[in-house]
N, C-alpha and C positions, 0 to 999 in steps of 0.2 A: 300798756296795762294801767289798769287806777283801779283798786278795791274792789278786786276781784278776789271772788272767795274760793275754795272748794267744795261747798254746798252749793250742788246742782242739781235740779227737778228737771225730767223730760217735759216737753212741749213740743207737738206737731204745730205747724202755721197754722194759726188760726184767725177767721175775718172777723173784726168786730164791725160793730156799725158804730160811725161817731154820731156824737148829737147833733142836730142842725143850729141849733138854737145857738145864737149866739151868747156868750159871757158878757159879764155886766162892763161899766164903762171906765174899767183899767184895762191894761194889757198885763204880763208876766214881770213878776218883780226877782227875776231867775239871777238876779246878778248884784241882789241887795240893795237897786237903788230902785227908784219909784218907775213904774212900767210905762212904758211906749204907748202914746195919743192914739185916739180910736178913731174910725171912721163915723159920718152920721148919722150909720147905721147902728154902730155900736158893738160891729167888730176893731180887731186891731188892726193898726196901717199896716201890719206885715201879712195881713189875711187880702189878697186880689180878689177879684172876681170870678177867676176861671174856675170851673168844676174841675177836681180831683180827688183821685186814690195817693194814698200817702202808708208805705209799707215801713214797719222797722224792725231791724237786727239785732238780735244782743249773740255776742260769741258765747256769753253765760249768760242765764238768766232766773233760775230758781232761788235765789239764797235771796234776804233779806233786803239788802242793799237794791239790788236789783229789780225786786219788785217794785219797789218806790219808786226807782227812776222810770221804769217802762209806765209806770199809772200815771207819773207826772210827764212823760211825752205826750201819752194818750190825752189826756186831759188837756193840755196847750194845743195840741191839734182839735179841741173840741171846741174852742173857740175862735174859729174859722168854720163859718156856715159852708166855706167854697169847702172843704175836705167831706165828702162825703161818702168817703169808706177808708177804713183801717184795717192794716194787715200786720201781723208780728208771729218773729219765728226768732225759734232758741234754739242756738248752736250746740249748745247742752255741753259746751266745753269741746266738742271734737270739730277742728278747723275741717277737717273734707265737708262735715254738714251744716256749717257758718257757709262755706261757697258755694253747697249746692242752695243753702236758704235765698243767696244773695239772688242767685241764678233765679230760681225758683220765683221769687217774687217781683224779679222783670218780666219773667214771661207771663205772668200773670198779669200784665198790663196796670200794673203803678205807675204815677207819674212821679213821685219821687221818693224818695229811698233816705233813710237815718240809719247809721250802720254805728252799733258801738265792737270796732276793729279787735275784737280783745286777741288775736292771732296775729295782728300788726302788719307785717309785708306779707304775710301766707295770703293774704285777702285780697293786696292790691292788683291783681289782672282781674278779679269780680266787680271791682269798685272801677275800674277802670275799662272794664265791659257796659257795667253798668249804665256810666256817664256818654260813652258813645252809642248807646243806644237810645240816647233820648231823655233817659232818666234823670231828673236830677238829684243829684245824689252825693249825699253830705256825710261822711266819717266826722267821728268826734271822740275826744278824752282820750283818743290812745290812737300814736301818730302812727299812720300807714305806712308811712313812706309814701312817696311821688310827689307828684305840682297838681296845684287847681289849676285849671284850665286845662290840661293834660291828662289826670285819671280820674279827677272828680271834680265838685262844683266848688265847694271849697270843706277843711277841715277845721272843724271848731274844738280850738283844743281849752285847755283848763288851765289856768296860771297858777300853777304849784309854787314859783318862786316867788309870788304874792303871798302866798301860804307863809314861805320862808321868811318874809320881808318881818311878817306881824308875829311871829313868833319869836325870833331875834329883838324887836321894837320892845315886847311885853317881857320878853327876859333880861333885858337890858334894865328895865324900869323894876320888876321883881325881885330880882338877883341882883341889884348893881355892884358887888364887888367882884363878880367874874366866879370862875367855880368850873365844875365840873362837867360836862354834857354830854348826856347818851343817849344817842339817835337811833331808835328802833322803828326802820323801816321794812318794805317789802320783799318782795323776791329781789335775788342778788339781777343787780343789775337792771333793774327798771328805772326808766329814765324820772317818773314822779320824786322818789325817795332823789335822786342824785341832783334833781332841780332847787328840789328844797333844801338838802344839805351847799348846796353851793350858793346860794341866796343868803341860807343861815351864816355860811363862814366869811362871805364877805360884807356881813351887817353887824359882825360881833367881832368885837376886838383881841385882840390876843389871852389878852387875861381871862377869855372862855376857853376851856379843852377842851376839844372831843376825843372823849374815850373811848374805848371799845374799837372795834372795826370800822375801820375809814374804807368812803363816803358814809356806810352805814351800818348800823348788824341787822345783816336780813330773818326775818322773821317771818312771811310768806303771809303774814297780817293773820296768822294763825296764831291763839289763843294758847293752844298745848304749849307750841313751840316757842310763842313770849313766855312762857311763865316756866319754861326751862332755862330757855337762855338767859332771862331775868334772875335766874336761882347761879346761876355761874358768875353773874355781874356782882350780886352782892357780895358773895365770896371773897371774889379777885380786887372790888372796888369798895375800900375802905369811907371814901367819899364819892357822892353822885348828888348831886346839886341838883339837876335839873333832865328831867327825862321829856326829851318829844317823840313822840308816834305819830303817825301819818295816816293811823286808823285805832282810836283811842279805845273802843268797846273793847280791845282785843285784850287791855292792860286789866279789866275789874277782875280776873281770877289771878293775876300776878301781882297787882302791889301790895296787898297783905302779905307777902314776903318779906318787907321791910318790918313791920309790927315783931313778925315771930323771929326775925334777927335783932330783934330790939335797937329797931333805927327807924328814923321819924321818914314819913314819904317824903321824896323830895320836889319840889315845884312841877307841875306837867303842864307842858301846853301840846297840843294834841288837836283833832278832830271831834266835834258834838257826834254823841250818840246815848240815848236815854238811860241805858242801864249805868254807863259812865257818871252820869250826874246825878245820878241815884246811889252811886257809890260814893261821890264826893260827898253828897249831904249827909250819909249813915256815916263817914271818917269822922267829921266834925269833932264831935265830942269826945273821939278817943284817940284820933290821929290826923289832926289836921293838917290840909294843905293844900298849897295855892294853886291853881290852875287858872287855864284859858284857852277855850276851843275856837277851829275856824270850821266854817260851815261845812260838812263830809263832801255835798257836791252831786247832789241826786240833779237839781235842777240846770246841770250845765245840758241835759238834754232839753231843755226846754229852749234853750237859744238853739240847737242844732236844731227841733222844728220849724222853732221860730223863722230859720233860717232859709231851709226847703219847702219850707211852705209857699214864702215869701216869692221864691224864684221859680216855682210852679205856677203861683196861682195869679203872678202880677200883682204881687205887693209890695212894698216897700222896703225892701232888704234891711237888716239888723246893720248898724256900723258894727257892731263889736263883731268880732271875729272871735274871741275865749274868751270862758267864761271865768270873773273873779268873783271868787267868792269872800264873804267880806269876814270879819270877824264876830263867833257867834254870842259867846259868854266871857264872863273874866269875873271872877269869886273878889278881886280885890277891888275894883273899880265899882264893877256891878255892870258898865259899859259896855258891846251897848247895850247886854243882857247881865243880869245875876246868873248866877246857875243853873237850871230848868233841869227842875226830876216833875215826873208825871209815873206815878206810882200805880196808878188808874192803866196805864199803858204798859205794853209790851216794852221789853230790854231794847228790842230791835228796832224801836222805833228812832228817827232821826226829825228831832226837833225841829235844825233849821232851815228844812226842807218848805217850801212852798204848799204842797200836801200837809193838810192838818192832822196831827198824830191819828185823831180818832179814826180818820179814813184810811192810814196807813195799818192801824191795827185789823182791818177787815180784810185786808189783802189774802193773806192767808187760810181765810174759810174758803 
């Protein structure tokens, strides 16, 4: 699992047509550095020649987050003239209709298959039907279980302890005298939050605590539920130095808690997401406080096309194998963004996504 909500919209599979027309003369910069060399034609090296259908899966797919990442698949496969039809179906949350979608869109003759597994091992004899039938077919951001070569072509997963790495790096330099830390993660027991808390505790030295519930206190990246469990922490926790979440929007109706306990917010580093930094700048003047986001992570689907495209169509296969995402804002530095509110824009929107917000706010109509 990664940033899965429980806002869910039905969707039957539906064909889109992708565009032929090839994109200008970069490739996808889905991993924060500068994009993959194009062909002469002015596709990317990961786009071959062969003509294909190219299907993709979301276990969820209505809520916010989600729309993003499916329009930024869509859109990376639209820069490959060779893709010339798209398919996508949403599991709508119920694992029996994630494996009839998978099933569903082999027999409908795709050549390969992007599956975001959000059911994990319920999936893998689908993924693994899949891939011996032809398909190639790529799971990503939330680990199936099995081997590439074996049930699938390969799994591109998301470097969450990269997450950890740079959030430990920036509390270390924000907080240098150590202090207090509460890790407001996701559902108990997901392996995202436990990657990142275990990155975090061996990047920060003793003189950080983590308070609260070890590895993490699950919060199911529900809003209601932070800003309960946030109301139990201040209570119990006289000091808190330093708050990280793994999915930052969920905190802007919980840290005004701190205000009306008459206690200053304390440092967050967190995940981008717009109404979040719409929050930090309206705090400014009456309650200031430091932060720094790393990018949410819509476009780790764009290396998973990247990927399948690539080994479909006779392209040039991605070396990366997961996607890191890099660091997006930091209020003290500025590095290698200042804070980004677009006020213009929906809450929902996520900055530092490859998608430009304006495009992201039309998702929805």
């Amino acid at each position: 699992m990664s940033l899965t909500r429980n806002l869910v919209t039905g969707a039957a599979i539906t064909s889109l047509a992708v565009a032929l027309a090839a994109c200008g003369s970069t490739g996808s910069t889905s991993n924060g550095a500068e994009g993959p060399a194009t062909r002469v034609d002015g596709a990317p090296e990961w786009c071959g020649t062969k003509k294909i259908e190219l299907g993709l899966v979301d276990g969820y797919g209505g809520n916010s987050w989600r729309l993003v990442t499916t329009a930024s698949g869509k859109a990376e496969a639209a820069k490959c003239p060779s893709v010339t039809g798209f398919k996508y179906a949403d599991g709508q949350g119920d694992v029996q209709k994630s494996i009839s979608d998978i099933k569903g869109l082999v027999s409908s003759g795709v050549d390969a298959l992007v599956v975001f597994p959000d059911a994990g091992k319920a999936v893998l004899p689908a993924l693994t039907a899949s891939y011996k039938a032809g398909v190639v077919t790529v799971p990503y951001r939330v680990d199936p279980g099995g081997k590439a070569g074996v049930n699938y072509d390969k799994w591109i997963g998301d470097d969450f302890a990269n997450d950890g790495v740079n959030w430990a790096t920036w509390i270390k330099k924000n907080v240098p005298d150590g202090g207090n830390v509460l890790f407001l993660g996701g559902p108990a027991g997901n392996s995202q939050s436990i990657e990142e808390y275990e990155a975090m505790r061996k990047n920060l030295p003793d003189s950080y605590e983590f308070i609260g519930q070890k590895p993490f206190q699950p919060t199911n990246w529900d809003p209601a539920l932070t800003q309960q469990l946030l109301t139990a922490d201040i209570a119990k926790y006289p000091q808190i130095d330093v708050i990280v979440s793994d999915f930052g929007p969920t905190l802007v109706s919980a840290l005004p808690l701190f205000a009306k306990s008459g206690r200053d917010i304390p440092a967050l580093a967190t995940t981008d997401g717009n109404s979040l930094s719409c929050f930090w700048e309206d705090s400014q003047k009456t309650s200031p406080f430091k932060m720094t986001t790393v990018t949410t992570g819509n476009d780790n689907v764009r290396l998973a096309v990247q990927y399948a495209v690539a080994k479909a169509t006779g392209g040039k296969v991605p070396s990366a194998d997961a996607f890191k995402g890099p660091v997006f804002e930091d209020s003290v530095s500025g590095e290698p963004n200042p804070v980004q509110c677009r006020k213009d824009l929906p809450g929902d929107t996520y900055l530092s996504a490859e998608m430009p917000g304006e495009e992201q706010a039309k998702l929805g109509d």
